[in-house]
C-alpha positions as protocol buffer text, in pm:
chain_id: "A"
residue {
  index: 1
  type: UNK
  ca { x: 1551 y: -304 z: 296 }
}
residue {
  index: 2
  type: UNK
  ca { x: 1427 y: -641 z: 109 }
}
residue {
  index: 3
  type: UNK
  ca { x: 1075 y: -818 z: 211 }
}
residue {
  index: 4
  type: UNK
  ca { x: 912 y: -1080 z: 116 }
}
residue {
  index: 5
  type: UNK
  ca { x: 539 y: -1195 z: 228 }
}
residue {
  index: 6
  type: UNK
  ca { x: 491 y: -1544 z: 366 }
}
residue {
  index: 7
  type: UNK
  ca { x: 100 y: -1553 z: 333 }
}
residue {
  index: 8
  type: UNK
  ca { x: 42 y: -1217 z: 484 }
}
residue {
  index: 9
  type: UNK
  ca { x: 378 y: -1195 z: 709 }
}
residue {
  index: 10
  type: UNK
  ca { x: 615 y: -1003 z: 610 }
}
residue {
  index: 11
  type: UNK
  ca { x: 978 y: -1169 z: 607 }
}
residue {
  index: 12
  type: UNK
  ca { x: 1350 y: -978 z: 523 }
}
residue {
  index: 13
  type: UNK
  ca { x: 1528 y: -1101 z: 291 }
}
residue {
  index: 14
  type: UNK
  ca { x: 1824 y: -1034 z: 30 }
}
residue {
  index: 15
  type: UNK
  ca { x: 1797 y: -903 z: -315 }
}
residue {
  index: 16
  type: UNK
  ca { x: 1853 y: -1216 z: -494 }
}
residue {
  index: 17
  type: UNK
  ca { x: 1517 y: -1380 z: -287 }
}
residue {
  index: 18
  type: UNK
  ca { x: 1247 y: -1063 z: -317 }
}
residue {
  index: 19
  type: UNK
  ca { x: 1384 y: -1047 z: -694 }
}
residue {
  index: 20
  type: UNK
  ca { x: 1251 y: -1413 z: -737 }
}
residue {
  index: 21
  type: UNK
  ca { x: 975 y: -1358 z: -496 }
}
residue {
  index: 22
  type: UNK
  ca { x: 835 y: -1019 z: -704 }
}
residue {
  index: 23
  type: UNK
  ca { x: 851 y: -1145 z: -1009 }
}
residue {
  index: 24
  type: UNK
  ca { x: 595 y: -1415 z: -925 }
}
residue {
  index: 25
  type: UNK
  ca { x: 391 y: -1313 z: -669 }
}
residue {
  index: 26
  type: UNK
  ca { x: 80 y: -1144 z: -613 }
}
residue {
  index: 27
  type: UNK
  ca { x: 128 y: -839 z: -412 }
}
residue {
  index: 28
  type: UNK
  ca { x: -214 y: -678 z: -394 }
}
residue {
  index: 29
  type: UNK
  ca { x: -396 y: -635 z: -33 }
}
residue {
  index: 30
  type: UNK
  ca { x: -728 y: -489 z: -216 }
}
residue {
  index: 31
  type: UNK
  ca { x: -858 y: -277 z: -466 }
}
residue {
  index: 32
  type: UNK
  ca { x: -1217 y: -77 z: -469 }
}
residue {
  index: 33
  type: UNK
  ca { x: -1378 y: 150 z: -714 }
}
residue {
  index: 34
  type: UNK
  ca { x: -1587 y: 417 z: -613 }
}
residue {
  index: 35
  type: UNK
  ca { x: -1728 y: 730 z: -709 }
}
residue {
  index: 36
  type: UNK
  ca { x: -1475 y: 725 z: -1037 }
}
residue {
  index: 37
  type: UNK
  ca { x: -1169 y: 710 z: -887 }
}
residue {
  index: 38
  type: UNK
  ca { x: -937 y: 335 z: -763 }
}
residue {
  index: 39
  type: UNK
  ca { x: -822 y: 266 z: -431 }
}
residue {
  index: 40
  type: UNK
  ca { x: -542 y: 28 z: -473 }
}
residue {
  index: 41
  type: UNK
  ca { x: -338 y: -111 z: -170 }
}
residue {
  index: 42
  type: UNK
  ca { x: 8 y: -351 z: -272 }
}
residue {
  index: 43
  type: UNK
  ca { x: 255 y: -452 z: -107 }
}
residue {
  index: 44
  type: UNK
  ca { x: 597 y: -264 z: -222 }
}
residue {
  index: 45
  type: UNK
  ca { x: 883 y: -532 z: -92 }
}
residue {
  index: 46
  type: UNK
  ca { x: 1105 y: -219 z: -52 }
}
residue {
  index: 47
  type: UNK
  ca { x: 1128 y: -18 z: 249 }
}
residue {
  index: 48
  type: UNK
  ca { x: 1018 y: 332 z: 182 }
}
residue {
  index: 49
  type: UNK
  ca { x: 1099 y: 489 z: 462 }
}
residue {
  index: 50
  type: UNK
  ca { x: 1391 y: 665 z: 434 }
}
residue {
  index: 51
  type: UNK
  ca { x: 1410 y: 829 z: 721 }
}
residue {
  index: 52
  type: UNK
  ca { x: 1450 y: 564 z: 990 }
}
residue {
  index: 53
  type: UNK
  ca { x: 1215 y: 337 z: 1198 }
}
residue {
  index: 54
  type: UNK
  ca { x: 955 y: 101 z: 1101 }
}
residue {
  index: 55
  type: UNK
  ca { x: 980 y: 11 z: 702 }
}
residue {
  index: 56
  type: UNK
  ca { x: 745 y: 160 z: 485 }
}
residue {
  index: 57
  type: UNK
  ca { x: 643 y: -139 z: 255 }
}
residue {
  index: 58
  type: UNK
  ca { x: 247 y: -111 z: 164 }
}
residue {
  index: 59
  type: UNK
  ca { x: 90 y: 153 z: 25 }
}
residue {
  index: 60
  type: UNK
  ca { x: -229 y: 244 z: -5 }
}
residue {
  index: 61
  type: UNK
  ca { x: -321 y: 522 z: -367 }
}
residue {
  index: 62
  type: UNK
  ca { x: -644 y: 684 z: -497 }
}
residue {
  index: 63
  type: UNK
  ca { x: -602 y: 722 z: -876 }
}
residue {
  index: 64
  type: UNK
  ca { x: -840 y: 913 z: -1056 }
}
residue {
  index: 65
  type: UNK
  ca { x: -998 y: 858 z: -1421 }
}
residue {
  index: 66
  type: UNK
  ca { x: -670 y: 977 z: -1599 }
}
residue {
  index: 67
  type: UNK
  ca { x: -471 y: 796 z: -1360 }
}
residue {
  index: 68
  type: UNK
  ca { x: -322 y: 1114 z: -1145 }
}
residue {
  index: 69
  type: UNK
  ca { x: -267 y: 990 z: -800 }
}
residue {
  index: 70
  type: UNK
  ca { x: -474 y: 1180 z: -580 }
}
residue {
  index: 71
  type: UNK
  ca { x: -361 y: 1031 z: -230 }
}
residue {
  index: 72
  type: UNK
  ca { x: -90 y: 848 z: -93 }
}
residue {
  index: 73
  type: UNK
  ca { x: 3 y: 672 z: 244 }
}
residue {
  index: 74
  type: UNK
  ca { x: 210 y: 357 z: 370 }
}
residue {
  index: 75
  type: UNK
  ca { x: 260 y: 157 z: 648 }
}
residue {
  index: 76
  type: UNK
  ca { x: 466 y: -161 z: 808 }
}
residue {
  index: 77
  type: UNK
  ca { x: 220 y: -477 z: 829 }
}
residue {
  index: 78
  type: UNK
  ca { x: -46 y: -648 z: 617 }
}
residue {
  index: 79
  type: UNK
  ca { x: -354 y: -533 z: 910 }
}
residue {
  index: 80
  type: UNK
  ca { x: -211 y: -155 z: 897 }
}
residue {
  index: 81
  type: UNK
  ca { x: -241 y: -219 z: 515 }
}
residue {
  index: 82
  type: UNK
  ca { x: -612 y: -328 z: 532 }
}
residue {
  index: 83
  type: UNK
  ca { x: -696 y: -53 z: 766 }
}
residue {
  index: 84
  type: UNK
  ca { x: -510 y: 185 z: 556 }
}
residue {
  index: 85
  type: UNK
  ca { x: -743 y: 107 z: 246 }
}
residue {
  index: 86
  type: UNK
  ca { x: -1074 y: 133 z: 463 }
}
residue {
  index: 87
  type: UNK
  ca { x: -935 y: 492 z: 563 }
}
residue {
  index: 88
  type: UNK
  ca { x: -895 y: 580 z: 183 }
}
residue {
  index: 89
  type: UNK
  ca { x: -1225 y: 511 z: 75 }
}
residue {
  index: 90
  type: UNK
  ca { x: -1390 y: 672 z: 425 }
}
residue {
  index: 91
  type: UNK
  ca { x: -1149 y: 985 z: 261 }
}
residue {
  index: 92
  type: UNK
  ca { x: -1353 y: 952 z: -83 }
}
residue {
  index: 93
  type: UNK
  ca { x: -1713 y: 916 z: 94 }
}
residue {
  index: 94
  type: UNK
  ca { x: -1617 y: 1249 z: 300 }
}
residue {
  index: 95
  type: UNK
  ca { x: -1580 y: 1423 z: -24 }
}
residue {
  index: 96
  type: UNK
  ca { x: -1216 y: 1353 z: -44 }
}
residue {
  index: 97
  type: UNK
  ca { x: -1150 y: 1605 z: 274 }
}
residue {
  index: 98
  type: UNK
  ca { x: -941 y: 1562 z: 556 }
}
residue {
  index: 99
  type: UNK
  ca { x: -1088 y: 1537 z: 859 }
}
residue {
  index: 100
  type: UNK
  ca { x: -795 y: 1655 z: 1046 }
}
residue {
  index: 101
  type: UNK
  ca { x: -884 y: 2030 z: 1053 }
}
């Protein structure tokens, strides 16, 4: 349930370690601003997925100028992370549509 990032791996641990770890660390992957609104990707530490398999522990959020999150996703690894935030911003440049239709 507890990670920790060893340059961009990411490592289980106990509480007592990703406690220490958190409070020091730097746990953004990227951040863009475009067309008024943040696209900010961090790594959580805590698995959010909690409904079994692969741990949720990045996420990638659009915030808009009042700070109301307009999108939300997360994944398992630093690269899905990356990916993740490209994928966001493709979302704002398409009008902020899915594409899934």
């Amino acid at each position: 349930m507890y990670y920790i990032l060893e340059g961009k791996n990411v490592v289980p641990t106990d509480l007592y370690t990703w406690g220490e770890w958190f409070n020091k660390s730097n746990r953004h992957v990227d951040f863009t601003e475009l067309d008024g609104l943040e696209v900010s990707t961090v790594f959580l530490g805590l698995d959010h997925n909690y409904f079994g398999g692969a741990p949720a522990i990045f996420e990638t959020m659009i915030f808009d100028a009042d700070g109301n999150d307009k999108y939300c996703t997360r994944c398992t690894t630093w690269l899905q992370a990356e990916e993740m935030h490209k994928k966001a911003i493709e979302w704002i440049k398409k009008g902020c549509i899915d594409d899934s239709d």
